[in-house]
The first five atom37 places (N, CA, C, CB, O) and aatype in JSON, in Angstrom:
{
  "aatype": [20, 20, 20, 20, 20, 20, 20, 20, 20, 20, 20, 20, 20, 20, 20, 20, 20, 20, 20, 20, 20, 20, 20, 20, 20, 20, 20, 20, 20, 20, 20, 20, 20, 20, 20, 20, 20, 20, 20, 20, 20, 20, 20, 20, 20, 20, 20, 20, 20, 20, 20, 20, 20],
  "atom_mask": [
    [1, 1, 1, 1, 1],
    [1, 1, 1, 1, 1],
    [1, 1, 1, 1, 1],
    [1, 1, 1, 1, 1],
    [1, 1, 1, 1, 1],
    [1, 1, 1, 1, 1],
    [1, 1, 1, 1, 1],
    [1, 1, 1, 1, 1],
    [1, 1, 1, 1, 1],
    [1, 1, 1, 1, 1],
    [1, 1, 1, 1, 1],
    [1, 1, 1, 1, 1],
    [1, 1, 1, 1, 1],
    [1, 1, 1, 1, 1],
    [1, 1, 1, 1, 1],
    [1, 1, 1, 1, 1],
    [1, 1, 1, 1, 1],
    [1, 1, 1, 1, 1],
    [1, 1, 1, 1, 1],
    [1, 1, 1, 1, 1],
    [1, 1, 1, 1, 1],
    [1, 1, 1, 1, 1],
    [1, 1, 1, 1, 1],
    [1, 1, 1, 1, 1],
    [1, 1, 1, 1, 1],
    [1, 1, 1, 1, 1],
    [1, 1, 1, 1, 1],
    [1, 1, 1, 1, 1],
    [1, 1, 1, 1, 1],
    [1, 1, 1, 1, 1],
    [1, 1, 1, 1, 1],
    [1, 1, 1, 1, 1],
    [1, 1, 1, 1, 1],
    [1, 1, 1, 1, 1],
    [1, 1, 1, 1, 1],
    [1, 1, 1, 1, 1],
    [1, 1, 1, 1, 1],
    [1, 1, 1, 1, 1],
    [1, 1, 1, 1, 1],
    [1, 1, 1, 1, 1],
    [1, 1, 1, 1, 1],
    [1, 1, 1, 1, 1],
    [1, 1, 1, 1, 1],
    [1, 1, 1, 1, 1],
    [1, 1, 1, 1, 1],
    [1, 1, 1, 1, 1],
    [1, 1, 1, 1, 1],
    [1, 1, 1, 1, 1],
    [1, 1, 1, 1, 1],
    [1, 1, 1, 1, 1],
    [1, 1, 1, 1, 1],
    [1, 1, 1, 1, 1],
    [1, 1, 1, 1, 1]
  ],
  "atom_positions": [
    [[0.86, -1.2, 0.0], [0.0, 0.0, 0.0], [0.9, 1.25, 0.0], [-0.97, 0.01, 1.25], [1.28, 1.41, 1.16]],
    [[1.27, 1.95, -0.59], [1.9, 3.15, -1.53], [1.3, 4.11, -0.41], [1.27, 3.4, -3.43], [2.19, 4.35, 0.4]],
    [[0.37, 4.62, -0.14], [-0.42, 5.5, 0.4], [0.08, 5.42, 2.7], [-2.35, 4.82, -0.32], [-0.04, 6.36, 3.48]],
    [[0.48, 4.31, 2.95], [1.13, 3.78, 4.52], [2.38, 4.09, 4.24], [1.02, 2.06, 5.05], [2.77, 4.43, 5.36]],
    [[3.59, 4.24, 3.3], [4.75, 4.81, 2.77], [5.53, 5.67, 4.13], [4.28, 5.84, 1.42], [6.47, 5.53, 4.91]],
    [[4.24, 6.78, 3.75], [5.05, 8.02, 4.4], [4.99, 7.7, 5.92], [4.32, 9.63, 4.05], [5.94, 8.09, 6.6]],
    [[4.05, 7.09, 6.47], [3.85, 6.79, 7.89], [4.8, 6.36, 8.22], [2.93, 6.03, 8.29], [5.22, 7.07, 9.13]],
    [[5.65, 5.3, 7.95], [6.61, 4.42, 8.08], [8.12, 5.15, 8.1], [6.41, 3.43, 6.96], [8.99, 5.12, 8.97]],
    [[8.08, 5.82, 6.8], [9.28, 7.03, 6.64], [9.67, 7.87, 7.95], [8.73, 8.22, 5.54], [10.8, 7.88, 8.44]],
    [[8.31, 8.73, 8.54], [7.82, 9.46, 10.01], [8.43, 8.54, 11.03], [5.98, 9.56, 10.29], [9.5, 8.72, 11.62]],
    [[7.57, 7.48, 11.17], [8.24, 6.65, 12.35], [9.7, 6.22, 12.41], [7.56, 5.44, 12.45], [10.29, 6.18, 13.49]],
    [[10.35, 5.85, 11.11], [12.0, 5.89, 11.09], [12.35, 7.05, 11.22], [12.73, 5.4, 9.9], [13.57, 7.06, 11.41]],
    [[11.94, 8.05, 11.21], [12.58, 9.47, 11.0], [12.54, 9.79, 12.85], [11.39, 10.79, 9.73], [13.71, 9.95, 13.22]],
    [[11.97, 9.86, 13.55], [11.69, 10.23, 14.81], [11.97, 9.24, 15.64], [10.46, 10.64, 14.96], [11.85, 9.42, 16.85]],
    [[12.35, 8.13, 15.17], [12.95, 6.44, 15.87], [14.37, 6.72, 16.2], [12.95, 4.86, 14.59], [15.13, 6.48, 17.14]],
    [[14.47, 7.59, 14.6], [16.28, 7.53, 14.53], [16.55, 8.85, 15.68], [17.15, 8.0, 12.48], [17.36, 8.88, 16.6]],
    [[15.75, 9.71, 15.33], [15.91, 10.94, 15.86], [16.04, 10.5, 18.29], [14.06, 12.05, 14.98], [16.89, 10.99, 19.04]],
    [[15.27, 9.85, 18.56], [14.89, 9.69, 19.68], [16.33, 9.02, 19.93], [13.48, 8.97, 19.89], [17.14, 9.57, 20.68]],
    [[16.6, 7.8, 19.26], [17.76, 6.83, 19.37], [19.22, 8.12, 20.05], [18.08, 5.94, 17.37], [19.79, 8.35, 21.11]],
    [[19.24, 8.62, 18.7], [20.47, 9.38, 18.44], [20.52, 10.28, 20.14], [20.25, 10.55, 16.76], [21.57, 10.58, 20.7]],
    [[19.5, 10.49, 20.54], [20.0, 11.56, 21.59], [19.77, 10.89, 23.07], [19.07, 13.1, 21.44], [19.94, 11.42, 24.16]],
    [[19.32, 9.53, 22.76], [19.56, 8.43, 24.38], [20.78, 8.12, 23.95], [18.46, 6.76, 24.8], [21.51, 8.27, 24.93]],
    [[21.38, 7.8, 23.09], [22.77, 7.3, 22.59], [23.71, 8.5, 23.25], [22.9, 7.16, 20.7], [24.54, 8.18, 24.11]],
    [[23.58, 9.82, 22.86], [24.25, 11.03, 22.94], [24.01, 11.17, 24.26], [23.85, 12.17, 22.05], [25.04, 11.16, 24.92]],
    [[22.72, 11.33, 25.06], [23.03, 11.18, 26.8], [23.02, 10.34, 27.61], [22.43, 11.7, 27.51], [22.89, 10.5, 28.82]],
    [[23.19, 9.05, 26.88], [24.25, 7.91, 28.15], [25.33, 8.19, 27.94], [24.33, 6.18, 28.09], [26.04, 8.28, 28.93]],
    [[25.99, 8.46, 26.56], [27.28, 8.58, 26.76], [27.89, 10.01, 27.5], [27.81, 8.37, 25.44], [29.11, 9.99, 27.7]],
    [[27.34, 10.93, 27.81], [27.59, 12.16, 28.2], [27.66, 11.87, 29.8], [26.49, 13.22, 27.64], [28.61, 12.22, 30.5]],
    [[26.36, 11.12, 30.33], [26.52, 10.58, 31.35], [27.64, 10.16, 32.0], [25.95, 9.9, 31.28], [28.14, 10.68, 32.99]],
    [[28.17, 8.83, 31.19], [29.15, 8.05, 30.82], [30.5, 8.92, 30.86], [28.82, 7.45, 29.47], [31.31, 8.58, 31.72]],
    [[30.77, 9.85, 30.15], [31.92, 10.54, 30.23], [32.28, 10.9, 31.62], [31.85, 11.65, 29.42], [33.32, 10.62, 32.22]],
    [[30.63, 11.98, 32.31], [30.64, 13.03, 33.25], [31.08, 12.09, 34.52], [29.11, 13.9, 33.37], [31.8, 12.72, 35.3]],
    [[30.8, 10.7, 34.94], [31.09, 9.55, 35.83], [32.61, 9.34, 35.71], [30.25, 8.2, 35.43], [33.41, 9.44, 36.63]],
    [[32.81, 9.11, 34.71], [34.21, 8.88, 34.51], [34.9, 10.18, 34.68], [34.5, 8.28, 33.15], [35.93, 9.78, 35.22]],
    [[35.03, 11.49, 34.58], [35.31, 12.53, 35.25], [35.22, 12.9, 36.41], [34.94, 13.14, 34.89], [36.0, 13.63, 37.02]],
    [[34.22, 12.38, 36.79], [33.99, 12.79, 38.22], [35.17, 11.53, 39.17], [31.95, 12.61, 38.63], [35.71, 11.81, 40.24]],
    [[35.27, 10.56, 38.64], [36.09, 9.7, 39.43], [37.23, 9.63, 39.41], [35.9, 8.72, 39.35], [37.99, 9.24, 40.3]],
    [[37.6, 10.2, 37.81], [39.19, 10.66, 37.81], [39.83, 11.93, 38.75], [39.5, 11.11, 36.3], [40.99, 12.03, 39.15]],
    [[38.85, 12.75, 38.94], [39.31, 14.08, 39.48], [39.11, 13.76, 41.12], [38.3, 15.52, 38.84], [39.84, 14.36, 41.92]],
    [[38.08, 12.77, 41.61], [38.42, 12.38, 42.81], [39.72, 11.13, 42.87], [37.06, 11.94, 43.4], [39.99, 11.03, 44.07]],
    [[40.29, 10.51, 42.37], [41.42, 10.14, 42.44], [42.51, 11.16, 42.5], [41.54, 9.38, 41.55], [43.19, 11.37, 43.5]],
    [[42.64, 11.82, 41.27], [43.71, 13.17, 41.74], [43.34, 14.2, 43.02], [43.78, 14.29, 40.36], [44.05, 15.06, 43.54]],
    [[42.31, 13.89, 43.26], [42.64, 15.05, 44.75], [42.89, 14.02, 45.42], [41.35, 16.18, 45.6], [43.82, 14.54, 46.04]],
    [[42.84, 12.72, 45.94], [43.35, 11.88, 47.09], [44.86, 11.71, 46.97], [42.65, 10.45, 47.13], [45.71, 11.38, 47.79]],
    [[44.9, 12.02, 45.76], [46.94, 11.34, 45.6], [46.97, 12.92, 46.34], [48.24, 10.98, 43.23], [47.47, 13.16, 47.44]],
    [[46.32, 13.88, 45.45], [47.01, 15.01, 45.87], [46.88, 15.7, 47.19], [46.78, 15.84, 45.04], [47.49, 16.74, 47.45]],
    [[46.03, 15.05, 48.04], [45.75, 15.46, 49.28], [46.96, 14.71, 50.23], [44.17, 15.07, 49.63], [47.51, 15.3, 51.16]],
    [[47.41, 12.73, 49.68], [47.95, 12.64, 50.32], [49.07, 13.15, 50.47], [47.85, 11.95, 50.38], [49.58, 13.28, 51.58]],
    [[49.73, 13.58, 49.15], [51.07, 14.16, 49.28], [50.81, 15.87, 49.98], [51.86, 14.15, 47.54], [51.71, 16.64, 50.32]],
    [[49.85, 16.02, 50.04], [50.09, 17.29, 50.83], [50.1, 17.33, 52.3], [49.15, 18.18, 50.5], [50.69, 18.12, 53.03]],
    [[49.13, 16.08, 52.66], [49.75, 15.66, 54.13], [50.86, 15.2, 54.69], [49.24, 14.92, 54.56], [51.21, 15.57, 55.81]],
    [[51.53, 14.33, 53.96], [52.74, 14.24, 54.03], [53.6, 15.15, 54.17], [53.01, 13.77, 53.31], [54.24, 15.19, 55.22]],
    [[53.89, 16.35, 52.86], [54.23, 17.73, 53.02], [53.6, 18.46, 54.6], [53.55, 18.47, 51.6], [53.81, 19.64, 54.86]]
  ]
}
């Protein structure tokens, strides 16, 4: 049916669209976790050497 076409087109179009930006904020997530745990590792090294100091 020629005429259900475009419906289908819409729903891939806004499928892809939805996909693309859960994809784009887990990984942002994903980064911001992994930042946040690197920069608390560098303040513990760097706290301990300042106690030490």
């Amino acid at each position: 049916m020629p005429q259900l076409a475009p419906m289908n087109w819409i729903f891939l179009f806004f499928y892809s669209i939805i996909m693309f930006f859960i994809y784009k904020n887990l990984n942002y997530f994903i980064n911001y976790k992994n930042i946040n745990l690197n920069m608390n590792l560098n303040k513990n090294k760097t706290n301990k050497i300042n106690w030490k100091w």
